[in-house]
C-alpha positions as CSV (number, residue, x, y, z in Angstrom):
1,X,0.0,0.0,0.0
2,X,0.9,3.7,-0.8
3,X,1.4,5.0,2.3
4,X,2.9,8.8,0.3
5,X,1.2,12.1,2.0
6,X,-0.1,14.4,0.2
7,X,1.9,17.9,-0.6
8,X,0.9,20.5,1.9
9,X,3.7,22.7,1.8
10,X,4.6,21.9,5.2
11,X,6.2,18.7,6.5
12,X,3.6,16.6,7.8
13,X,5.1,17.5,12.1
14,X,5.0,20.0,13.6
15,X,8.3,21.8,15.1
16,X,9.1,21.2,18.4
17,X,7.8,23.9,21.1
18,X,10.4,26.8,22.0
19,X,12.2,27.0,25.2
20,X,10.5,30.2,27.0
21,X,12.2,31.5,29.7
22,X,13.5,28.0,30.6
23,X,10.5,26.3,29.9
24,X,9.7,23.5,27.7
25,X,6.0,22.9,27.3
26,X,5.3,19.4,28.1
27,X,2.2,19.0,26.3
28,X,3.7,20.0,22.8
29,X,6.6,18.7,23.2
30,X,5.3,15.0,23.6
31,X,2.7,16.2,20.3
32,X,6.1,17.0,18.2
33,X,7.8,13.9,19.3
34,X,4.2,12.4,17.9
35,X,4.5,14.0,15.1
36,X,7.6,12.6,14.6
37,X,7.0,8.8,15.0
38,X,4.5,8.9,12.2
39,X,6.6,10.5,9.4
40,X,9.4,8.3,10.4
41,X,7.3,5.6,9.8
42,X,6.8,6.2,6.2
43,X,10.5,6.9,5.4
44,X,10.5,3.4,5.7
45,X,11.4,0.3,7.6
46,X,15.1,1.4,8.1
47,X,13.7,3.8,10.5
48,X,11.6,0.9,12.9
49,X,13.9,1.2,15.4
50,X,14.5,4.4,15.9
51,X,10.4,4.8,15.7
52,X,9.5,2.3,18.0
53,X,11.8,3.4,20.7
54,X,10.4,7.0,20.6
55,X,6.7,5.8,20.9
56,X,7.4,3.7,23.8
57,X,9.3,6.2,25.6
58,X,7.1,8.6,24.3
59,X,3.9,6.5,25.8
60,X,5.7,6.0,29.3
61,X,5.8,9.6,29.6
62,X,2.3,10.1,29.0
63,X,1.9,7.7,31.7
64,X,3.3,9.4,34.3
65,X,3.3,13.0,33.4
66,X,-0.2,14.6,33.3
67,X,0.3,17.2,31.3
68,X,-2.1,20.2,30.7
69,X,-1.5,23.7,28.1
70,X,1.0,24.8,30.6
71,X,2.3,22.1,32.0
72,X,6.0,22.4,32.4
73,X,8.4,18.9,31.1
74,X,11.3,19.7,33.2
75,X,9.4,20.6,36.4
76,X,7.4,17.4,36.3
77,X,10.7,16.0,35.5
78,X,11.8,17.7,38.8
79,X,9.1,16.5,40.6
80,X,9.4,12.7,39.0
81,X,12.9,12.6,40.7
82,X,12.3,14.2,44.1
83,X,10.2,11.2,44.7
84,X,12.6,8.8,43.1
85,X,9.8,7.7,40.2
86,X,12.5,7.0,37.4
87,X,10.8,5.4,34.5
88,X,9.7,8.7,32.8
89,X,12.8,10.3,33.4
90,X,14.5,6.9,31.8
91,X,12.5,7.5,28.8
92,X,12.6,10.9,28.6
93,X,16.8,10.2,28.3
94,X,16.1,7.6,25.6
95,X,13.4,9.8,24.0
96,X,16.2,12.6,23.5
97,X,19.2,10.1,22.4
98,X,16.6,9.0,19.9
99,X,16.1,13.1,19.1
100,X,19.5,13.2,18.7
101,X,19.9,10.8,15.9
102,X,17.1,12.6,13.9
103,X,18.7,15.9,14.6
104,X,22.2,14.6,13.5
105,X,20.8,12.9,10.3
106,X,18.8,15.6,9.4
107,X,21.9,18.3,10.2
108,X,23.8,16.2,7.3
109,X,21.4,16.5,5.2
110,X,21.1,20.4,5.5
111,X,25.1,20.7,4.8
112,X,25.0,18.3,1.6
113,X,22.6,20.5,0.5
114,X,24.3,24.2,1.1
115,X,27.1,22.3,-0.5
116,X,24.8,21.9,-3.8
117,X,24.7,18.2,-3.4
118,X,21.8,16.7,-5.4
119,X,19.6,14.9,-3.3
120,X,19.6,11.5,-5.5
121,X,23.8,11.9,-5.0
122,X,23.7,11.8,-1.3
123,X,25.0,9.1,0.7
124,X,22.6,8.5,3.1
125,X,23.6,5.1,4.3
126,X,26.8,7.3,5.3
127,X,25.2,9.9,6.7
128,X,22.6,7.9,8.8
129,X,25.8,6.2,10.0
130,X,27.7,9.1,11.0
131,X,24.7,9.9,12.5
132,X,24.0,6.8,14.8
133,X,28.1,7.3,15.8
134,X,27.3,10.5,17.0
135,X,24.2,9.4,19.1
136,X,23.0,5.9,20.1
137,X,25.9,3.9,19.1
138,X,27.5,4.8,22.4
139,X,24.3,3.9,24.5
140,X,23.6,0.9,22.6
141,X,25.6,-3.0,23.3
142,X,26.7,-5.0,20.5
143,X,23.6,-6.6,19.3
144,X,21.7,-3.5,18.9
145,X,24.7,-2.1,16.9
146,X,24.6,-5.1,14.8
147,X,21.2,-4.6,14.2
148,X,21.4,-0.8,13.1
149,X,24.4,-2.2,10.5
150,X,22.2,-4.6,9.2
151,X,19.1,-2.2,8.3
152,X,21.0,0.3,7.0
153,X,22.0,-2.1,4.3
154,X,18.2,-1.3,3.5
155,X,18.2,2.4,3.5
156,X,16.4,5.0,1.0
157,X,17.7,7.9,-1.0
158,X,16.7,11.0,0.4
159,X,14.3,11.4,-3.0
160,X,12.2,8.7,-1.8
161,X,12.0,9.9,1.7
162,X,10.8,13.4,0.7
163,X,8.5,11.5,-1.6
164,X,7.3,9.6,1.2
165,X,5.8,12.8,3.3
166,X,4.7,14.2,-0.2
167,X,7.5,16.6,-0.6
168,X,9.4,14.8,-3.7
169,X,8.6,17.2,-6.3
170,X,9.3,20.1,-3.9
171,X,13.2,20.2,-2.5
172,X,13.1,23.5,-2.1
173,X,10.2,23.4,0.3
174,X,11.5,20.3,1.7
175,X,14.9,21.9,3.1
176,X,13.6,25.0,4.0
177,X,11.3,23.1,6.1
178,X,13.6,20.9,7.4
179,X,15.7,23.5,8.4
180,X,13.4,25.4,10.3
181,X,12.2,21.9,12.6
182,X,16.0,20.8,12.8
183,X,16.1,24.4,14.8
184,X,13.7,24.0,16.8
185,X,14.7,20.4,17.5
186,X,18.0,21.3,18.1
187,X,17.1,23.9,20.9
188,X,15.0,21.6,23.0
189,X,17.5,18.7,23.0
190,X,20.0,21.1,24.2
191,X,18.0,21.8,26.6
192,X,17.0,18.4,27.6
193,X,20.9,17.8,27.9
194,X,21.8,20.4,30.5
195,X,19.0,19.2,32.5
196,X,20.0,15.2,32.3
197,X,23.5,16.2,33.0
198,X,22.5,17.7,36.6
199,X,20.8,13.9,37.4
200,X,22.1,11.4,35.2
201,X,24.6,9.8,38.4
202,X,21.2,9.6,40.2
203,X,19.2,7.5,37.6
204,X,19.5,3.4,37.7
205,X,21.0,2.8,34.1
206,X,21.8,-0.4,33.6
């Protein structure tokens, strides 16, 4: 089945919320991460990891955090710890590792472009790699870093993925687009950083 989106203009999720005066707004952020899981699904299986990890973690935050339109992720973070309740904290830290691979892949594709590299001439197994190096490959133990070797055998050109979210026959909205959400992405997992590395020696990882 065809599973291509139709051409909006837009990519098909929406950016990730901005950091406001320290804040991150729970309730959008977890609708951008969302957002996310569904247009990595139909770049393709080579993505099934990547997407089923950041639904889960994504679903165990939902589970603890009760989030309203104000609702603030690193306070009910804050809160999460203080009581020593560590599995939405755990997935928020997988949740942005997983981020992180996005926002690296996605960075690469951005500079190949400025460079005036044709999308159907860019190495994307190489860049998804470079990408994982940079990201989960650390975090991950040997059979899970077998398994991201072996699906990348499988990967699409980046012409197929901006087919895939209906964007093939529009680059130039595609990158603008893309740069614009890699922003925003890139300022919330920054922020999401700082804040893991004031608690990470308190969290149970095994």
């Amino acid at each position: 089945m065809d599973n291509t989106m139709k051409y909006t203009g837009q990519l098909p999720m929406r950016d990730f919320p901005p950091v406001k005066n320290g804040r991150i707004n729970c309730k959008e952020f977890l609708a951008s991460s969302s957002d996310l899981v569904i247009v990595l699904h139909n770049f393709g299986a080579v993505f099934t990891p990547v997407r089923v990890d950041v639904q889960r973690n994504v679903n165990k935050m939902k589970k603890t955090f009760i989030c309203d339109e104000n609702s603030c992720l690193l306070e009910l973070m804050t809160e999460a710890h203080a009581r020593g309740d560590y599995e939405a904290l755990l997935a928020c830290l997988w949740l942005n590792r997983g981020l992180k691979l996005i926002e690296l892949f996605f960075e690469q594709i951005l500079t190949n472009s400025k460079a005036n590299i044709h999308p159907e001439d860019m190495d994307t197994l190489e860049m998804f790699t470079k990408a994982y190096d940079g990201s989960l490959r650390e975090h991950h133990n040997w059979i899970m870093q077998q398994l991201f070797e072996f699906i990348c055998r499988m990967f699409p050109t980046l012409s197929q993925m901006m087919k895939s979210v209906g964007m093939g026959d529009h680059p130039k909205e595609y990158l603008e687009n893309l740069e614009r959400y890699n922003k925003s992405l890139t300022s919330i997992r920054t922020k999401l950083d700082n804040y893991f590395k004031t608690i990470l020696d308190d969290l149970p990882l095994k």
